[in-house]
N, C-alpha and C positions, 0 to 999 in steps of 0.2 A: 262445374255443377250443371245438372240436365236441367231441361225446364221442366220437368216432370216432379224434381226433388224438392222437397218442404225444408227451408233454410233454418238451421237450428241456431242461428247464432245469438251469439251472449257474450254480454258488455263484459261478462263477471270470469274471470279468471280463478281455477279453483285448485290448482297444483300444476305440477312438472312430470312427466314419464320418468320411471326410474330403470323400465323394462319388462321384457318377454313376466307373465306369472310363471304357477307352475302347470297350469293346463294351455292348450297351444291358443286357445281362443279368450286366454286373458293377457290383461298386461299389471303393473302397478305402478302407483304413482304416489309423491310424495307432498305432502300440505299438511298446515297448518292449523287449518279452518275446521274447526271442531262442527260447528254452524250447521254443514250444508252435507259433510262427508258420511253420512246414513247409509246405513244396509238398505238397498232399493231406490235410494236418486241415482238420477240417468244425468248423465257428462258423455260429453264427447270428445273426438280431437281430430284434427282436418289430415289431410293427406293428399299428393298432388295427382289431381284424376287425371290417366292414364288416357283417356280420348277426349282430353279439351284444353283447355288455356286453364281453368278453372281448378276448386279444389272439392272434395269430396268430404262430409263431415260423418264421421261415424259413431254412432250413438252405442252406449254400453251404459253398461250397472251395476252397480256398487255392490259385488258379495260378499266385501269379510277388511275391515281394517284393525289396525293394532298400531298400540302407543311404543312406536320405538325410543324416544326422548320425552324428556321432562325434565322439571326443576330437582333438583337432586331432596332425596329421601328425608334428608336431616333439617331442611327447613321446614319441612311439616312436624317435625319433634316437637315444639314448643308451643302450644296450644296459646298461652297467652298474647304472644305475636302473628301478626297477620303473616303469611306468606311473602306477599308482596315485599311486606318491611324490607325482611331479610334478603329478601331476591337482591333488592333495590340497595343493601347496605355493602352487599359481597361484589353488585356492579353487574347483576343480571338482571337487565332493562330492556328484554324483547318483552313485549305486548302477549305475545304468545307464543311462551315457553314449549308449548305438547307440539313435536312431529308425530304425523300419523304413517302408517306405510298402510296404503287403500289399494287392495285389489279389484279390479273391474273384468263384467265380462260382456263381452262383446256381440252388440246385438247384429249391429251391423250397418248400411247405407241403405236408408228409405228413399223408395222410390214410387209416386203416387203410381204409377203403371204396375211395377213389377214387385211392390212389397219390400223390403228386407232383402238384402243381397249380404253376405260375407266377405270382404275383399280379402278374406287372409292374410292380411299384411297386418303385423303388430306396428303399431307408434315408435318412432328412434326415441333414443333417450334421450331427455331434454326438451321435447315434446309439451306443448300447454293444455293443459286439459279443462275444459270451460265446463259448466252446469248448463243444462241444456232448458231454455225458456219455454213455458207455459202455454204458450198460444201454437209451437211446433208440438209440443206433444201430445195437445188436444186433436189434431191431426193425424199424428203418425197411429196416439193407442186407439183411436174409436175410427174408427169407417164412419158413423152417425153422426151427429148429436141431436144431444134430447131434443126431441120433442118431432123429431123428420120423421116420416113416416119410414116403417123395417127400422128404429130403433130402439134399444129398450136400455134405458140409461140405469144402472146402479150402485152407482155412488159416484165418488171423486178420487184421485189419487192423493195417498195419506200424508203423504211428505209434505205437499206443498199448501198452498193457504187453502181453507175449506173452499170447495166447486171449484178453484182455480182451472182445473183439468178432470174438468167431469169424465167419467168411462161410462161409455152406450156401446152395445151388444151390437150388431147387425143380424134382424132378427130372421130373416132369409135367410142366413146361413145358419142359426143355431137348432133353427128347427127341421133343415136339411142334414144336422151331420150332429157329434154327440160331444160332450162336457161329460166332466164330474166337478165335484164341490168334496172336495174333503180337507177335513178341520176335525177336534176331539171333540168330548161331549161339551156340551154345555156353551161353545166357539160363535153359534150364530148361523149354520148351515139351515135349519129349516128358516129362518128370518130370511136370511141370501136369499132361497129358494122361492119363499112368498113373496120379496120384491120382485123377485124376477117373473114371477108368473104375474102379477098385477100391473106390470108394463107389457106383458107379452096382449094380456087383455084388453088396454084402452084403445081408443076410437081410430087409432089410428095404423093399428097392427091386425086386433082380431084372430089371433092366432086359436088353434082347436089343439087343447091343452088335456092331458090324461093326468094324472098321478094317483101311484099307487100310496097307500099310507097305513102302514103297519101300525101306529101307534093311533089314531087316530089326531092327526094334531094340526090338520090342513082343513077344520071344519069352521073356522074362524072367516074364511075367503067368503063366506055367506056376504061377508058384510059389507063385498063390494058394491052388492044387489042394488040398484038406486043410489049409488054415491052420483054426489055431481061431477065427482074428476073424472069420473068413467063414462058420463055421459057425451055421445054425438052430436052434433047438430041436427044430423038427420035422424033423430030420437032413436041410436043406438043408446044398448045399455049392455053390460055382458051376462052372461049366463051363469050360475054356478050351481052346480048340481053335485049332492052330496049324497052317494050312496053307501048306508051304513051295513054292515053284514049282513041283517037279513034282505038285505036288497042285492047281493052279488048273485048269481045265477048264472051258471056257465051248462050249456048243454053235453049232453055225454057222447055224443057222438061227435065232439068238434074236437075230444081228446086223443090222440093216439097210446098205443101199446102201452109205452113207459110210459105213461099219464099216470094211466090206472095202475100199473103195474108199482107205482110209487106212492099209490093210496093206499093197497093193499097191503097185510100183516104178511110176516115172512112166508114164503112160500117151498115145497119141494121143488125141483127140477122139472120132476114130472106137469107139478101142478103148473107151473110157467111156462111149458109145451103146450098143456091143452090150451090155456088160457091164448096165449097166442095165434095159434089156428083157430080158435074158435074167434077172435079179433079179425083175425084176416078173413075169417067166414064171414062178417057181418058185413065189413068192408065190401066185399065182391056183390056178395047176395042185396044188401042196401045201397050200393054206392049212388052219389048224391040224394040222398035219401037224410034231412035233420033230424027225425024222429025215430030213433030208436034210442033204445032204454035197456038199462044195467037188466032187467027180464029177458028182454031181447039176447041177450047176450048171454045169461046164465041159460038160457034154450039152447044156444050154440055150444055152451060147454057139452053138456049132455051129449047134444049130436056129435060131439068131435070124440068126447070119451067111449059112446057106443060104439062108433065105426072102429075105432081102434081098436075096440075088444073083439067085435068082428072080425077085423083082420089078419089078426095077430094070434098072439098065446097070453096077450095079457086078458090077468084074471081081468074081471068086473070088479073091482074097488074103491075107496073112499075117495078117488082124488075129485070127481065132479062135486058129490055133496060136500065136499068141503070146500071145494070152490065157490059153491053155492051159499054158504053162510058168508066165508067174506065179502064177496062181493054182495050180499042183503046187506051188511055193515052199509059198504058205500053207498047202497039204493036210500037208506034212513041217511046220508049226510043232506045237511038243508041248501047246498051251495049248486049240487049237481042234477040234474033233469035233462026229464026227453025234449019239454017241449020251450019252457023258459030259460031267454038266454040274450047276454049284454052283449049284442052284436056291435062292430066300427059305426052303425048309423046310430045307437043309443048312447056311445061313449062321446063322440066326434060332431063338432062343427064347429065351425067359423065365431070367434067370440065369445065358445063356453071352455069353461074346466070343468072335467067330471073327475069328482074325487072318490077313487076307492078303498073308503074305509075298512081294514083288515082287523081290527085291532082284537078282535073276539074268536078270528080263524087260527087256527093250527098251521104251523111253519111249512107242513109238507103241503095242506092244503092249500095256503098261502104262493107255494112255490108253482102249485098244478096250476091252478088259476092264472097265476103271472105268465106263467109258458104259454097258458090258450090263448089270454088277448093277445100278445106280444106277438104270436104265431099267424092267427087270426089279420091282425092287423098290419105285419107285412107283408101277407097275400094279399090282401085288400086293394094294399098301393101297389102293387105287381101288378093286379091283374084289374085293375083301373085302367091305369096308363097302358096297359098292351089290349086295352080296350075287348078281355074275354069279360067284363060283367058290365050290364047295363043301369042306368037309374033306374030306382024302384028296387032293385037288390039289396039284403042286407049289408052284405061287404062292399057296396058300390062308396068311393071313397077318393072323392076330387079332389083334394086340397089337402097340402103336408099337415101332417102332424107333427105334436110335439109330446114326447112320455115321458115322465121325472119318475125313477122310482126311488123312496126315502130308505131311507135303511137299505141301502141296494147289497150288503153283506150277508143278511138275511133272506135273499132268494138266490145268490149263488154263493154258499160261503166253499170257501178253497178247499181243504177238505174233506168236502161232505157231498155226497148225491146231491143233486139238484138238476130238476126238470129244465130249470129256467138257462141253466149255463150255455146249452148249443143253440140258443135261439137267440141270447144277446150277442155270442159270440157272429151270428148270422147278420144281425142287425149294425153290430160295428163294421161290418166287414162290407155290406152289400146297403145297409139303409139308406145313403144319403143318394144315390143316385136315384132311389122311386121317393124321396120326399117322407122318409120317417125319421126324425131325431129321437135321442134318449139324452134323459140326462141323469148320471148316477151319484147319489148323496151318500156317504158313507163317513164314518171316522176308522176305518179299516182297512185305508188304500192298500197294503201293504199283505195284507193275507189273500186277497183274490181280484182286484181288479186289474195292477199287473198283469196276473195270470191270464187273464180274457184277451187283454190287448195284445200281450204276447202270443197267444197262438190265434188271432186272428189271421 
């Protein structure tokens, strides 16, 4: 054993190896102990380390056991007789009758330096397999504990006596890199989620917290406002700021092509050409330029439809006035503007959550929106850290964040278009090195968020 490694040992002996499983990084063992042998306790078993005098304990977990023995069938026939009686009349006087056969899977040899190693070597047979003590696995599952500053403790592990083996988050890393939470309806996902942002907010973390919230069901966080558990000595308090739909306001120029192109009613071919050059007109002719507007831009259809009929053999036809009605659609939507707009310094700082109430927007709109912060927000921390924007900037942006979106199904479903797909996809893949986390909440792990992670 290194001196590095966190000693798992236990008085308590909990079965025998009986061998290899059927996957190469299980094994199975055989016991008695109805007690302790649960889907999810952690047991170990030693092996002799390979560079010392010493032994190596290797921690695993219990994925799947089954009753291979028991008292035979016929002495539970007679309801009027106790079991035992009859066990005890035929001469079968073991204490406990049920073998179990417990498959484990193998997490592997902790090591305070280097984490979790696999030694690839399965247990011989006949092997002792112990339960692995309380005070080791407080250790090995949390990097923290509650209450240390960068941790965000919530809950305990279920198996053992309540708090026995509190689990804390290490909140440096969670707000550097990305989670999901997924569970079915009605499971405790948005609960999980509000504990976990009401420890990312105490005095001792101050984390600068986004979530997006389609149903509107995160407006309840108001009432951390003045709790005493959240107050600092140094009269911190946290922030929570709840913007309801008619408070979302995304500028129309922070949108690209398929923003708009994803707000707008079906289009021709043709009409998706102008619209496009006339996009890329506005871009060149305005670049860094915030202030321009869906008029701005139906000006450019025009120009782009003129010149074409100029140059060409195309008649002069309906495609700009018709461009012109849909896009006056999107100039009347109440979310989008030239000049108002929820820049990274209105959403973000140190010790608030802002919460963006959707629950009255439309899914597509919904989706545009989510793309622009999401976008917005990791240029931000891009171009913080590579120090192209100064303070005083709207996107000027020191400090990691951390974005939760609820119903994360509903801005990328698998399926379906969605603005939001190439931008989280961007964010899994590049965010944690400039300091942006996500975290995504869904009961639909299985129709798109696979998806994401696999072609990141």
């Amino acid at each position: 054993m290194t001196s590095a490694a966190i000693p798992l040992v236990s008085s308590y002996t909990i079965g025998t190896v009986k061998g290899p499983g059927e996957d190469g990084n299980q094994y199975v063992f055989i016991t008695t102990d109805n007690r302790h042998v649960k889907i999810g306790e952690f047991v170990y078993y030693e092996i002799r380390n390979p560079n010392s005098q010493g032994t190596l304990q290797i921690l695993g977990k219990i994925s799947a056991r089954c009753l291979i023995d028991h008292l035979p069938d016929r002495i539970f026939a007679d309801t009027e007789i106790s079991p035992e009686t009859i066990a005890a009349l035929v001469g079968f006087a073991h204490p406990n009758p049920e073998i179990y056969e417990v498959t484990v899977d193998v997490v592997g040899h902790f090591d305070l330096n280097l984490g979790f190693m696999n030694p690839r070597i399965t247990p011989d047979p006949g092997a002792k397999v112990y339960l692995a003590n309380d005070e080791a696995l407080k250790r090995i599952l949390s990097k923290k504990q509650p209450g240390e500053v960068g941790a965000a403790y919530i809950g305990s592990l279920l198996l053992r006596e309540p708090g026995a083996v509190p689990i804390a988050l290490d909140v440096k890393e969670l707000v550097s890199t990305h989670m999901t939470i997924l569970a079915g309806t009605g499971s405790g996902k948005s609960y999980t989620a509000g504990v976990l942002v009401e420890e990312l907010l105490l005095p001792h973390n101050r984390a600068a917290v986004l979530i997006f919230d389609p149903h509107g069901e995160y407006g309840t966080l108001t009432e951390l406002r003045g709790h005493e558990a959240f107050v600092g000595d140094d009269g911190y308090a946290p922030k929570v700021q709840v913007l309801k739909p008619e408070n979302v306001k995304i500028r129309i120029s922070s949108l690209d092509y398929y923003d708009i192109l994803s707000l707008l009613p079906e289009m021709s071919d043709r009409q998706q050409s102008i619209l496009s050059k006339a996009f890329d007109l506005m871009r060149k002719h305005r670049k860094g330029d915030y202030r321009w507007d869906v008029q701005d831009l139906i000006r450019a259809v025009y120009e782009v439809d003129s010149q074409e009929t100029e140059d060409g053999d195309i008649k002069t036809g309906t495609s700009a006035p018709a461009l012109e009605w849909k896009l006056e659609r999107l100039a009347r939507s109440p979310y989008f503007h030239a000049f108002d707009h929820l820049a990274p310094k209105d959403l973000f700082e140190p010790g608030q959550v802002t919460v963006l109430q959707m629950n009255e927007i439309s899914q597509e709109e919904q989706q545009v929106i989510c793309a622009a912060v999401l976008r917005q927000s990791s240029h931000a921390r891009m171009n913080t850290l590579k120090e192209l924007i100064q303070p005083g900037d709207e996107n000027y942006l020191p400090y990691p964040v951390f974005i939760l979106l609820e119903e994360a199904h509903r801005f990328a479903p698998a399926h379906e278009p969605s603005r939001c797909k190439a931008v989280i996809r961007t964010i899994l893949s590049e965010g944690r090195k400039f300091g942006l986390g996500v975290g995504l909440i869904t009961q639909r792990p299985a129709s798109w968020i696979l998806m994401c992670y696999l072609n990141v």
